[in-house]
Backbone as JSON, one array per atom type, in Angstrom:
{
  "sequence": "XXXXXXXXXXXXXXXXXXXXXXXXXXXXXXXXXXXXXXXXXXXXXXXXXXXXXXXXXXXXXXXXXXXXXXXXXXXXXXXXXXXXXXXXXXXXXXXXXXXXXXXXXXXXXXXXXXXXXXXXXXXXXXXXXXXXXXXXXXXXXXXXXXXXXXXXXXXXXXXXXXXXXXXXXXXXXXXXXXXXXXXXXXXXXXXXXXXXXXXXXXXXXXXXXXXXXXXXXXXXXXXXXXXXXXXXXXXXXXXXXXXXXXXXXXXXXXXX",
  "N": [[-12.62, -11.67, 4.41], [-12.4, -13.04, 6.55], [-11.44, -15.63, 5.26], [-8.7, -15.29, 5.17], [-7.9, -15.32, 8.17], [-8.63, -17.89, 8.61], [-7.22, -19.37, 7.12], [-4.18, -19.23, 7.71], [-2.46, -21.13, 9.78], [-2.87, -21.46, 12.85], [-2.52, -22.41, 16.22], [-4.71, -24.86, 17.55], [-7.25, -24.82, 19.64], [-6.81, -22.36, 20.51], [-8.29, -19.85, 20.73], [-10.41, -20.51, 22.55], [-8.75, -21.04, 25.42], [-9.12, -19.84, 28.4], [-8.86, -16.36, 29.09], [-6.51, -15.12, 30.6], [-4.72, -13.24, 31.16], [-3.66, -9.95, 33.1], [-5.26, -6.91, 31.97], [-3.87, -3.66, 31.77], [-4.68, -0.94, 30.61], [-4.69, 0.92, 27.52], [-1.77, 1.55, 26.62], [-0.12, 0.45, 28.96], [1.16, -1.79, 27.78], [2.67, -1.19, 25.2], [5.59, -1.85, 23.45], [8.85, -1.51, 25.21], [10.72, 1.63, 25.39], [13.31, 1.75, 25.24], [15.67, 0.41, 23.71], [15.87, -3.06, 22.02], [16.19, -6.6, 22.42], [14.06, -7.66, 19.9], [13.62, -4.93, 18.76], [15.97, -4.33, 17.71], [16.32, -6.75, 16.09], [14.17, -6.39, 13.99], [14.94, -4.27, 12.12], [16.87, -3.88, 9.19], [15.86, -5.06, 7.49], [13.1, -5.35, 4.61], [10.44, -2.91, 4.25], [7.68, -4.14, 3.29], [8.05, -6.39, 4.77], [8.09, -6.11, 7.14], [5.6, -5.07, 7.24], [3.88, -7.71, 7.11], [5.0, -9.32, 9.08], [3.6, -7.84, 10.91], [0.47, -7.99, 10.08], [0.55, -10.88, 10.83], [0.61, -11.2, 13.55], [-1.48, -9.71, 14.42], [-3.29, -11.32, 13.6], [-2.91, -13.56, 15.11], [-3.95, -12.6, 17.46], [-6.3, -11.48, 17.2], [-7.77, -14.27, 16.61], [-7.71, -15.62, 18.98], [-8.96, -13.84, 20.81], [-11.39, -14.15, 19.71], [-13.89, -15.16, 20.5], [-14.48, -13.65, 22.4], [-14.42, -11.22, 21.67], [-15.75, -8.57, 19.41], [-13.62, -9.19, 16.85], [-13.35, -8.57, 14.18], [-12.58, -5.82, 13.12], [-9.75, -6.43, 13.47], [-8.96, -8.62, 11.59], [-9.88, -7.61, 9.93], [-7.42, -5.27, 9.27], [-5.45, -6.28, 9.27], [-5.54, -7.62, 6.89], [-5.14, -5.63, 4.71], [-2.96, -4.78, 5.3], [-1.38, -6.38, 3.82], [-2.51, -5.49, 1.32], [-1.35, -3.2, 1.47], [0.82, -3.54, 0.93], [1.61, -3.17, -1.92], [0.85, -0.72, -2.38], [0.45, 2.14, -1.32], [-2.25, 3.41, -1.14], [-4.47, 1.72, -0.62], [-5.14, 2.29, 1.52], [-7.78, 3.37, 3.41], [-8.37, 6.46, 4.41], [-10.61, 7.78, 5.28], [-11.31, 5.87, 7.26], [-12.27, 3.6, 10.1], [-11.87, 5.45, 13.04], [-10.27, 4.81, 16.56], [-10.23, 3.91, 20.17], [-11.65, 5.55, 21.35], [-13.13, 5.7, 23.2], [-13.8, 4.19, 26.72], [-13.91, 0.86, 26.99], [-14.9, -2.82, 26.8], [-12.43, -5.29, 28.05], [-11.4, -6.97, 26.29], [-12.39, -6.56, 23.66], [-11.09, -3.64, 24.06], [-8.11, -4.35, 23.75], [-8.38, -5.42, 20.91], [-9.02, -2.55, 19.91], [-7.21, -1.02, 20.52], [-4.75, -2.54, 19.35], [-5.21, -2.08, 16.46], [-5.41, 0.62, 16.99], [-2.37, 0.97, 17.33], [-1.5, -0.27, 14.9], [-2.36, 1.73, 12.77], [-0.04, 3.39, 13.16], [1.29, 2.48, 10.99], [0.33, 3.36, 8.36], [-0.39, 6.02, 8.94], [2.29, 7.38, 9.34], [3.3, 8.33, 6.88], [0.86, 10.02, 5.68], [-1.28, 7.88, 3.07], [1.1, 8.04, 1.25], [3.76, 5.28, 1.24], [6.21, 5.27, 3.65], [9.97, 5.98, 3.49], [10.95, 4.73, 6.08], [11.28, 1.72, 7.79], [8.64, 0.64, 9.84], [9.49, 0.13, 12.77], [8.74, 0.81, 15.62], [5.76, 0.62, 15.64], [5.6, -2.23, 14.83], [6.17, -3.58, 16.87], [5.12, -2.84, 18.82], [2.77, -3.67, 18.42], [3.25, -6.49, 18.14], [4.07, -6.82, 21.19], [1.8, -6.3, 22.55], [0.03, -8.41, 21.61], [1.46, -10.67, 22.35], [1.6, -10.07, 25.53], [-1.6, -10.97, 25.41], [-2.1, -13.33, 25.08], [-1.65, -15.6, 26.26], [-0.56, -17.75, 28.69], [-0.75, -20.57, 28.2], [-0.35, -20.33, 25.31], [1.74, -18.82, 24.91], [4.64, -19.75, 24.3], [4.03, -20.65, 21.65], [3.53, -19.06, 20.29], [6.08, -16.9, 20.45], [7.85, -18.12, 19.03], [6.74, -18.57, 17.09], [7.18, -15.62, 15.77], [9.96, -15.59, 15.98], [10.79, -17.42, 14.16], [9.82, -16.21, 11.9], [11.02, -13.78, 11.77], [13.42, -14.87, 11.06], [12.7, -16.17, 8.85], [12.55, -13.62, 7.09], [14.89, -12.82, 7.37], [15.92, -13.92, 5.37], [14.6, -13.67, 3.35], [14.24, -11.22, 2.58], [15.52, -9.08, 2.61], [17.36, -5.97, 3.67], [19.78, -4.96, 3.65], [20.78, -2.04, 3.14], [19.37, -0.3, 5.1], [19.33, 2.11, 5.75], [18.04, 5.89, 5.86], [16.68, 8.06, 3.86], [15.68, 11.43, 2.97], [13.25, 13.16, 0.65], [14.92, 15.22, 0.04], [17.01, 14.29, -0.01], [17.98, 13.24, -2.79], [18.02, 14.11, -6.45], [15.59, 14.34, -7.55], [12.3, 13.87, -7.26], [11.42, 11.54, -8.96], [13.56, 9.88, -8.12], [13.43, 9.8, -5.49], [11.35, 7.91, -4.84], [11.78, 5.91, -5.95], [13.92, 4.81, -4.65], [12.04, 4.32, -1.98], [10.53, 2.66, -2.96], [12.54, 0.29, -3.27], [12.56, 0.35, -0.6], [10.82, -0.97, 0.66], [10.37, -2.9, -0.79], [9.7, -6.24, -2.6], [6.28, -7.54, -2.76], [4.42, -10.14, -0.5], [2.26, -12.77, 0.01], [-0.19, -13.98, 1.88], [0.62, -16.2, 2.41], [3.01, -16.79, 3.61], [2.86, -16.45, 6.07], [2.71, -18.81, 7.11], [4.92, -20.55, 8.36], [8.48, -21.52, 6.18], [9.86, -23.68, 3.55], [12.08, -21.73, 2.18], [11.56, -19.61, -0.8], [12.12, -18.35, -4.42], [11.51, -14.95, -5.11], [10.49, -14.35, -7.23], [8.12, -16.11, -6.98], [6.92, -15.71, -4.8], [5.82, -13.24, -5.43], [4.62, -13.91, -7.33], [2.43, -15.45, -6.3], [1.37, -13.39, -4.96], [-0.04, -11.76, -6.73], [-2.16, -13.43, -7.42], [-3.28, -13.51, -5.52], [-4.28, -10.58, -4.74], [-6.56, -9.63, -6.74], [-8.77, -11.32, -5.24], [-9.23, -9.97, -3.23], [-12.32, -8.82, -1.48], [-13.11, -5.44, -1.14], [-15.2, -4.37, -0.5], [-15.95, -5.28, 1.79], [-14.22, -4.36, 4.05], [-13.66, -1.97, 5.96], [-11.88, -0.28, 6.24], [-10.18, -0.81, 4.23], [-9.57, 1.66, 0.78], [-12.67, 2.14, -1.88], [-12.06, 1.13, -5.14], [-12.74, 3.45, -6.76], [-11.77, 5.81, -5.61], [-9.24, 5.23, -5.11], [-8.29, 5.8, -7.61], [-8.95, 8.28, -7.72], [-6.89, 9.11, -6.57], [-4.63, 8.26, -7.73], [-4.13, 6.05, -8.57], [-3.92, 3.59, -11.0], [-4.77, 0.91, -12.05], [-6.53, -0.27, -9.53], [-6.82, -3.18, -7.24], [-5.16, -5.12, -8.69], [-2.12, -6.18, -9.75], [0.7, -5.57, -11.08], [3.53, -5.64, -10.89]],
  "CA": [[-11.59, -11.49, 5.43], [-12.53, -14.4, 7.55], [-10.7, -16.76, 4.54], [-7.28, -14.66, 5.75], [-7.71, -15.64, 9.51], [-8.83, -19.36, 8.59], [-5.38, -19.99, 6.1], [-3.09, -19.22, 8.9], [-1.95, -22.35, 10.69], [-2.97, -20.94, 13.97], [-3.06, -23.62, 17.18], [-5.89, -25.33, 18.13], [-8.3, -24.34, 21.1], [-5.9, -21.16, 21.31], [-9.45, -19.3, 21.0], [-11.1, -21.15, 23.59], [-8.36, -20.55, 26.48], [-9.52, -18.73, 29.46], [-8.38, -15.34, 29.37], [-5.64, -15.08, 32.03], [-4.13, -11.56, 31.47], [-4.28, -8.85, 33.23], [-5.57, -5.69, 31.2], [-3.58, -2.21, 32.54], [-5.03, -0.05, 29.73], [-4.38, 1.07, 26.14], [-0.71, 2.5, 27.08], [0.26, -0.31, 29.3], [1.51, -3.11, 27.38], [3.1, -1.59, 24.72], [7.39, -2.04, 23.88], [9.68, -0.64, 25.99], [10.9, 2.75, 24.32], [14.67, 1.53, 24.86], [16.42, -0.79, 22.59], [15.43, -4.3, 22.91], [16.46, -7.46, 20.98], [13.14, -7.09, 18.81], [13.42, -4.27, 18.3], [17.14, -4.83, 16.68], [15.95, -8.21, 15.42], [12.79, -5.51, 13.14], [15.85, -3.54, 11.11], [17.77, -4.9, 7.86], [14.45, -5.93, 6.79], [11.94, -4.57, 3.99], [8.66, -2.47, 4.63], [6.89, -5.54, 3.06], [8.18, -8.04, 5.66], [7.33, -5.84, 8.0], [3.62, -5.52, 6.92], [3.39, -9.01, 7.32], [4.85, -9.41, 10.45], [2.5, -7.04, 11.67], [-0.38, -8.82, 9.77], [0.12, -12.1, 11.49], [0.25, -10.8, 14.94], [-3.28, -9.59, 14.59], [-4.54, -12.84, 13.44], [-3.34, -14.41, 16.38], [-4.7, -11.72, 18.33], [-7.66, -11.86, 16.71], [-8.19, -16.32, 17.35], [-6.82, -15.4, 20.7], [-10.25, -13.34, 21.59], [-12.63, -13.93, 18.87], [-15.06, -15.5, 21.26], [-14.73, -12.38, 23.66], [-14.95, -9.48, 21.34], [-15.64, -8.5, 17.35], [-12.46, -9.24, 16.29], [-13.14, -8.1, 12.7], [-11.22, -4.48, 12.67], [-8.06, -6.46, 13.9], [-8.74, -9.05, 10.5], [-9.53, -6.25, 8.58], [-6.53, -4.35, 9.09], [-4.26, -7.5, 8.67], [-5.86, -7.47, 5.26], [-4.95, -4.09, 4.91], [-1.52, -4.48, 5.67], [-1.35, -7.08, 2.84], [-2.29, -4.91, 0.18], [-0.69, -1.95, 1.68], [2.8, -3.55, 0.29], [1.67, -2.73, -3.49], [0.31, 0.45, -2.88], [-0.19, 2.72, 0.28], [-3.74, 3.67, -0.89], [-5.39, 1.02, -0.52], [-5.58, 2.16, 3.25], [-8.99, 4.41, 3.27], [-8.27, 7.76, 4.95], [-11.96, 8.03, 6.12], [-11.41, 4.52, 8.02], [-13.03, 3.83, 11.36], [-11.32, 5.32, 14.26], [-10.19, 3.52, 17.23], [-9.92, 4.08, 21.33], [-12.16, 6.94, 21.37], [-13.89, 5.56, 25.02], [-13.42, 3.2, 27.63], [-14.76, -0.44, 26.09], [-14.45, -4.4, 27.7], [-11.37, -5.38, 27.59], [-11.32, -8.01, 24.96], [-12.69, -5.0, 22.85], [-10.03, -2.57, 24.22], [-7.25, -5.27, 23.46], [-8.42, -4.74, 19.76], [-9.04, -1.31, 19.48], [-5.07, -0.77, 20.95], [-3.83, -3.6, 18.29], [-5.64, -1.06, 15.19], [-4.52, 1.85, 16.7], [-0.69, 0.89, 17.04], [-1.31, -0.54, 13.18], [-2.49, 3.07, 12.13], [0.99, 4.28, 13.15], [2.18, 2.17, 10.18], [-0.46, 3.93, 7.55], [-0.47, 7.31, 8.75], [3.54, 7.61, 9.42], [3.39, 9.58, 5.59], [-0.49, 9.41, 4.99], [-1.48, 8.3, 1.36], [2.26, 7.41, 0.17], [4.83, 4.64, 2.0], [7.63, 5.72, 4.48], [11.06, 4.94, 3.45], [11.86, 4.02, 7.48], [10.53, 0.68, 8.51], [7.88, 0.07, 11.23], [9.74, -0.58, 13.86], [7.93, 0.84, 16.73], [4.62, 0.08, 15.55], [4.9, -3.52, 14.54], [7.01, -3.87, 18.27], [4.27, -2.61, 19.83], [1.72, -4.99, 17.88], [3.89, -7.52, 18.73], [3.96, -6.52, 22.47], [0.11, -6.55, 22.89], [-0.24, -9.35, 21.46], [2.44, -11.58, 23.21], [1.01, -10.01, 26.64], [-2.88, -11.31, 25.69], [-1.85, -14.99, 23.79], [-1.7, -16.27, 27.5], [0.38, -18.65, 29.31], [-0.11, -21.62, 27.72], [0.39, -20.71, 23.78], [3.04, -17.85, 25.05], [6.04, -19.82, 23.94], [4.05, -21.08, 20.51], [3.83, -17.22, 19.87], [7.46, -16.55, 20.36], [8.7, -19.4, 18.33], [6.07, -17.84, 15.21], [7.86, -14.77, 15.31], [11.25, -15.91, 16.2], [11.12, -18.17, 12.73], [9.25, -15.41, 10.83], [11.84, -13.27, 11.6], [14.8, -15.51, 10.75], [12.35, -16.06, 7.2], [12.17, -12.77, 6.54], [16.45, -12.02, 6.97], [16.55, -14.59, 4.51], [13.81, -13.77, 1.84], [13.26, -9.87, 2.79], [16.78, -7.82, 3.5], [17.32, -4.57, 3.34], [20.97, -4.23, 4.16], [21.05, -0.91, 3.47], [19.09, 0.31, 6.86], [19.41, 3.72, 5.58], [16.66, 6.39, 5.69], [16.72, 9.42, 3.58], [14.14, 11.86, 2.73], [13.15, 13.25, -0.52], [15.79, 16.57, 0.01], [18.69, 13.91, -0.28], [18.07, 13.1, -4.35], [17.58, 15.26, -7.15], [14.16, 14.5, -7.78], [10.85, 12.94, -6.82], [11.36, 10.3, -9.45], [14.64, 9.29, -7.94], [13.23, 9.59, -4.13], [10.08, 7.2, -5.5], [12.72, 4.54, -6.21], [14.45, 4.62, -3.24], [11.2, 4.2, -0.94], [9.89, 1.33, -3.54], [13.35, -0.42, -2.7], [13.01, 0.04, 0.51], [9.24, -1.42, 1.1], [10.61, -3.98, -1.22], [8.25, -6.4, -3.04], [5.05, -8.12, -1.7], [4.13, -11.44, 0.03], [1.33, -13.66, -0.24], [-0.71, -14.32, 3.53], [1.03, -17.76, 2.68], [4.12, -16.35, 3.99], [2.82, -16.6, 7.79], [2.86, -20.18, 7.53], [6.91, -20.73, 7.53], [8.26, -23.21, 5.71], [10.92, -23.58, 2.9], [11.87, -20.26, 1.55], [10.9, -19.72, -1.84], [12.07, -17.42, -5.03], [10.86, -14.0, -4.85], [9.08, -14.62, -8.01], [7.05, -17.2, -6.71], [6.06, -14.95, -3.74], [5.35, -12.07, -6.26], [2.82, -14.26, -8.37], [1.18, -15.95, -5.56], [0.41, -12.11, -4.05], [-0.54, -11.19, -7.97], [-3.52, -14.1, -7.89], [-4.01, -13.2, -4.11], [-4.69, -9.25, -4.71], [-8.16, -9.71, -7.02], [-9.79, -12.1, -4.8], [-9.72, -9.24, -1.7], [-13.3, -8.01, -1.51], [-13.0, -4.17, -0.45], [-16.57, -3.68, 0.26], [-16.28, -6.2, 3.22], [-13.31, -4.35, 4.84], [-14.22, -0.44, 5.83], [-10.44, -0.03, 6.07], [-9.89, -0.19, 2.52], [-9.82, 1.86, -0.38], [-12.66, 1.74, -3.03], [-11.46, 1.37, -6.31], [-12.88, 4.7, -7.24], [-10.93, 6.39, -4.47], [-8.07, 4.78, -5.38], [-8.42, 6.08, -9.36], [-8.92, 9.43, -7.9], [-5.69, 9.16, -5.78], [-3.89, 8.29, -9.24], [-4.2, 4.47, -8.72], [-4.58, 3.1, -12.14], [-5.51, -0.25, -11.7], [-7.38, -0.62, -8.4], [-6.69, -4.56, -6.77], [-4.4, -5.79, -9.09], [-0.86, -5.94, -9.19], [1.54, -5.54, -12.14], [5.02, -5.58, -10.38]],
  "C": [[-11.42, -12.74, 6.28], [-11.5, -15.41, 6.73], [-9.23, -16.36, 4.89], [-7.25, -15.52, 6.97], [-7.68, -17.81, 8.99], [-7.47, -20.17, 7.81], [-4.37, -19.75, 6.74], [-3.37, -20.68, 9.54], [-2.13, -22.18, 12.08], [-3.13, -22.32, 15.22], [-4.12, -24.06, 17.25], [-6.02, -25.32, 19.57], [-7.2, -22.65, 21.63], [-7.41, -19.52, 21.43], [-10.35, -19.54, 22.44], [-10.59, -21.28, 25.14], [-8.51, -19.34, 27.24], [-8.45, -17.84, 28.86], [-7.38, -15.13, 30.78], [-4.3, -14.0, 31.99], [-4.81, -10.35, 32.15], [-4.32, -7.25, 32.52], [-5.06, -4.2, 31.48], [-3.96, -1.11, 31.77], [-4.37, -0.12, 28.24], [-2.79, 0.97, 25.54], [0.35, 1.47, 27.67], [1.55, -1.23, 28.77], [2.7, -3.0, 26.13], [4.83, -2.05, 24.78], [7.62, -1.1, 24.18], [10.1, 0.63, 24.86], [12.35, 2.26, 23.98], [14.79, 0.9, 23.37], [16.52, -2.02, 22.86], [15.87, -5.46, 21.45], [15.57, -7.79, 19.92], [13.14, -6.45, 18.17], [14.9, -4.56, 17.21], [16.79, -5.55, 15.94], [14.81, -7.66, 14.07], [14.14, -5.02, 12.55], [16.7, -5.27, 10.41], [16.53, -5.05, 7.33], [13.78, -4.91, 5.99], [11.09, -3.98, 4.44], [8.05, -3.5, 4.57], [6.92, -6.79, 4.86], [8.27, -7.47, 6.71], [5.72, -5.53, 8.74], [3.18, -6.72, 7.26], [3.23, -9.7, 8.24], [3.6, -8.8, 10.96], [1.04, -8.07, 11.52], [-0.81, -10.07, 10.7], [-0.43, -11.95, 12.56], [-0.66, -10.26, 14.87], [-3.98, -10.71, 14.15], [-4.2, -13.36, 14.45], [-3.98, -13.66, 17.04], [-6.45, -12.17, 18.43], [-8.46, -13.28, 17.01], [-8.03, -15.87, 18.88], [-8.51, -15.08, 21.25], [-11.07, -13.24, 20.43], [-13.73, -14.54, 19.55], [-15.0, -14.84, 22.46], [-14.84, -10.96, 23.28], [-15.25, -9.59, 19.86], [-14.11, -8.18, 17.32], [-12.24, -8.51, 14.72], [-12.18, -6.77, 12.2], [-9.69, -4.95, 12.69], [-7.98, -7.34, 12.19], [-8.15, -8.0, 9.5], [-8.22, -5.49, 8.51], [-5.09, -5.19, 8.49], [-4.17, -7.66, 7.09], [-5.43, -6.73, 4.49], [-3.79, -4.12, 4.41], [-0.82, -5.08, 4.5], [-1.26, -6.36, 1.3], [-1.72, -3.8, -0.24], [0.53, -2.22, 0.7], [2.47, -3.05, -1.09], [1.37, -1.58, -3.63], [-0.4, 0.95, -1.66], [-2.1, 3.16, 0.28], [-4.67, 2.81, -1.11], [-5.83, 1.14, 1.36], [-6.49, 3.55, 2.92], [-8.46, 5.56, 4.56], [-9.28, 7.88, 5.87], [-11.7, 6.67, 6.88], [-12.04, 5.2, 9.64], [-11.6, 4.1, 12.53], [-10.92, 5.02, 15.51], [-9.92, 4.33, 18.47], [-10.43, 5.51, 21.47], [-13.14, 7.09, 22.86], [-13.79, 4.36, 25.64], [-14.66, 1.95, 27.46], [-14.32, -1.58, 27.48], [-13.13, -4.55, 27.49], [-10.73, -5.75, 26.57], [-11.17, -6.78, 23.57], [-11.53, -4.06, 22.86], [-8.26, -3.05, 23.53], [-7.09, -4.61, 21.62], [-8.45, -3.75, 19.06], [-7.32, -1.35, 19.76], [-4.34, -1.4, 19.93], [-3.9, -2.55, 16.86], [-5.05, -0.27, 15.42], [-3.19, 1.99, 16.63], [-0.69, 0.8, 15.45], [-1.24, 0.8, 12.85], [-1.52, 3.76, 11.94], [1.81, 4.2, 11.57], [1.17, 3.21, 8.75], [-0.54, 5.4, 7.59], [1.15, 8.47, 8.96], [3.9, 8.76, 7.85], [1.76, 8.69, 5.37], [-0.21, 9.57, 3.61], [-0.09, 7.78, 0.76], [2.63, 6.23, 1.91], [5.76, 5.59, 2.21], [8.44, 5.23, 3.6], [11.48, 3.89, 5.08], [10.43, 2.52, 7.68], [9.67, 0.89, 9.87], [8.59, 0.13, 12.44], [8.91, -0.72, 14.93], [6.28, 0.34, 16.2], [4.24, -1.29, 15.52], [5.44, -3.93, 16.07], [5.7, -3.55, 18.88], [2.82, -3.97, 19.46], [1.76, -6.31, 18.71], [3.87, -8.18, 20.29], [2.25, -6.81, 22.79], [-0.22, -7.89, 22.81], [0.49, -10.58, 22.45], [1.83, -11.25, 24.85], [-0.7, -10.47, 26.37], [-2.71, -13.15, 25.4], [-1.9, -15.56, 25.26], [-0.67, -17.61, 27.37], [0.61, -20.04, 28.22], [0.13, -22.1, 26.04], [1.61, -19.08, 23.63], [4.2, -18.52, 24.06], [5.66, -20.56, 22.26], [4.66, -19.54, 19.45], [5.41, -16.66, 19.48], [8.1, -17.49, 19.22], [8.1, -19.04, 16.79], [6.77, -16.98, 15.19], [9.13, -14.89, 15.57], [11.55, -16.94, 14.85], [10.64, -16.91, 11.6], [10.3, -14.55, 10.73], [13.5, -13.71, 10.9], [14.51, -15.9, 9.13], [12.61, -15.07, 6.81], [13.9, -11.9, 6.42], [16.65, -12.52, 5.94], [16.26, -13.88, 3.03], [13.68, -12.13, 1.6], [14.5, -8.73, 3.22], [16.38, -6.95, 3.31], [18.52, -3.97, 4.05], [21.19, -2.89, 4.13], [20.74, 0.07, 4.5], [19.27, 1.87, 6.57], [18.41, 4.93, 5.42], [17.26, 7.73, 5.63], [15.8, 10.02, 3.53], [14.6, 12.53, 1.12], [14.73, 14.54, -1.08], [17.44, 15.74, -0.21], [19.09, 13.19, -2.14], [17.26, 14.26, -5.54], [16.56, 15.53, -7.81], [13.64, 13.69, -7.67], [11.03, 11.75, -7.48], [12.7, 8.93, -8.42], [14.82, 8.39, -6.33], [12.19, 8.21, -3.73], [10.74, 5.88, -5.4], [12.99, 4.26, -5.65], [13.24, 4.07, -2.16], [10.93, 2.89, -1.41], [10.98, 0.13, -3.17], [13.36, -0.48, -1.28], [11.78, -1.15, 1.34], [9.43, -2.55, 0.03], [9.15, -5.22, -2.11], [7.35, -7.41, -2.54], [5.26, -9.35, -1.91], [2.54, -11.9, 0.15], [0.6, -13.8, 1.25], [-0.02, -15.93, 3.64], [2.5, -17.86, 3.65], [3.86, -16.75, 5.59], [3.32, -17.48, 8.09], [4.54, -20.81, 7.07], [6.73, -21.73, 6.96], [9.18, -22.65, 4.8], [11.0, -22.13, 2.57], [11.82, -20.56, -0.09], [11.08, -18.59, -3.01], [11.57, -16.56, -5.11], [9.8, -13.53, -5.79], [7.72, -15.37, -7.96], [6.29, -16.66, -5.35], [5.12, -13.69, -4.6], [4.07, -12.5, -7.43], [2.19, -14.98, -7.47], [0.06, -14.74, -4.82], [-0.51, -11.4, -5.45], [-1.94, -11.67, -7.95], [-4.31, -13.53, -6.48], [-4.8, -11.45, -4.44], [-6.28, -8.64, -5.3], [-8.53, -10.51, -6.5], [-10.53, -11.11, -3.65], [-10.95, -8.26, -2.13], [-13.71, -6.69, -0.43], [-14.52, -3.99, 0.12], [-16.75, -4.61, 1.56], [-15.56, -5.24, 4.28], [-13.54, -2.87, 4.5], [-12.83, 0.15, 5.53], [-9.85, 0.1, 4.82], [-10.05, 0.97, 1.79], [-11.06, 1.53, -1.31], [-11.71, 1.92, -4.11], [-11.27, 2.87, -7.12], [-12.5, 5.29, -6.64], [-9.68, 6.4, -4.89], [-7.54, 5.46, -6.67], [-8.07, 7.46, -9.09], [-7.19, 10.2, -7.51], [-4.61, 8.8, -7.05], [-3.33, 6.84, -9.78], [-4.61, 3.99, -10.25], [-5.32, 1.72, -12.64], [-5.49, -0.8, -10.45], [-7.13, -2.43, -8.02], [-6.5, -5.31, -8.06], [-3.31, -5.28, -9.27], [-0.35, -6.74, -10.16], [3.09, -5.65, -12.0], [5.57, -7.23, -10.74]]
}
C-alpha cells in the first residue's frame, strides 16, 4: 500500500506542516447538503473516475497527517477504491469499522475520511450503484480540503480542479441517468447498464495529470497494476477465496 501513496506526485514537506485547522468533529466539515459547484462539477462523469477522485483525496489526506496519526486505513481504502472499479467485491464486508469513539484528532480526521468512503461501498453492498458518488466523494473532498492547511490549500484545489477537467475528457458519462433494475427487462440488461455507467478502470497513474491518454492504454496499465495489489496487507479487501465464493472467478486480475 505504501508503493500507492509514494507514486503520487504529492508536494514536498506537505507532511511536515504544522497542523493549523481547527477540528469541530466528525459531522462538521463535511459538504454543504445544497448544490454547490463541486458538487455539479462530480456529475457527467463515470463511477470509475469517481473512485479515483476519491482515491487521491485520501492520499493527500493521508501525507497531510501521516506524522500525526496511522494513516494506513485512509491508504488502504484508496487502494480499495482502485480495485473497486473492476469489481465491487473486492471491498471485504467484514472490514474494520470506523468512528465508533472519541479518538485525537489527526486519528478522528481519518476515521471521518473511511467512513464517508464506506458510503461509496455500501450504497448497494457487494454489487456497484448505477448513481455516481456524488455526496460521498464531496464530502471526502471537503475533509480533506479543510485539514491540507493554509499553505498547500490552493495546491489542493488546483489537483482536483485539473483532475476534474481530466476526467470530463477521458471519463464521461453524458447520459447522467439513473435507473434501477425495474426499468429493463432483465438482470442481464440492468448489469450492462450499471457496467456502462461505472465505466472502465484507471491505473493510480491517473492522479498524476498529464496528457490524456487512450482508454486502452489506461485499461492495460490497470490490467498489470491489479496482480501486484497484495490483499493480505489491506484488511479492507477481499480474499481471493471470498471473492470465488461471491462468484468472482478470477480473484486480482482483470480481463476487461
Amino acid at each position: 500500500m505504501r508503493g500507492l501513496l509514494e507514486s503520487f506526485g504529492l508536494p514536498e514537506g506537505l507532511s511536515v506542516a504544522p497542523l493549523d485547522f481547527k477540528w469541530e468533529g466528525p459531522d462538521a466539515h463535511l459538504a454543504p447538503t445544497r448544490v454547490t459547484p463541486l458538487s455539479r462539477a462530480l456529475h457527467n462523469k463515470t463511477g470509475a473516475a469517481l473512485f479515483v477522485l476519491c482515491a487521491g483525496s485520501l492520499l493527500w489526506a493521508a501525507r497531510r497527517l501521516e506524522n500525526h496519526a496511522d494513516v494506513t486505513p485512509a491508504v488502504a481504502n484508496a487502494e480499495v477504491l482502485f480495485c473497486y472499479q473492476a469489481d465491487a467485491r473486492y471491498f471485504s464486508l467484514d472490514g474494520p469499522a470506523h468512528l465508533k469513539s472519541k479518538l485525537p484528532v489527526a486519528r478522528e480526521v481519518i476515521e471521518t475520511l473511511c467512513y464517508e468512503t464506506s458510503g461509496i461501498f455500501f450504497e448497494v453492498a457487494g454489487e456497484h450503484s448505477p448513481r455516481p458518488p456524488i455526496t460521498a466523494v464531496e464530502n471526502v473532498i471537503s475533509v480533506t480540503r479543510h485539514v491540507i492547511g493554509q499553505q498547500f490549500l490552493p495546491s489542493f484545489r488546483s489537483w482536483v480542479s485539473d483532475m476534474l477537467g481530466q476526467l470530463a475528457r477521458i471519463a464521461a458519462n453524458p447520459r447522467d441517468e439513473f435507473l434501477t433494475v425495474h426499468d429493463f427487462d432483465g438482470e442481464d440488461a440492468y448489469q450492462d447498464y450499471v457496467r456502462r455507467n461505472v465505466g472502465h478502470p484507471f491505473p493510480p497513474s491517473v492522479l498524476n495529470v498529464g496528457p490524456d491518454r487512450p482508454a486502452e492504454d489506461y485499461v492495460a496499465e490497470f490490467r498489470a497494476y491489479l496482480p501486484t495489489v497484495d490483499w493480505r496487507s489491506n484488511p479492507y479487501l477481499a480474499p481471493p477465496d471470498v471473492m470465488m465464493g461471491l462468484g468472482s472467478t478470477r480473484p486480482y486480475t482483470y480481463a476487461g
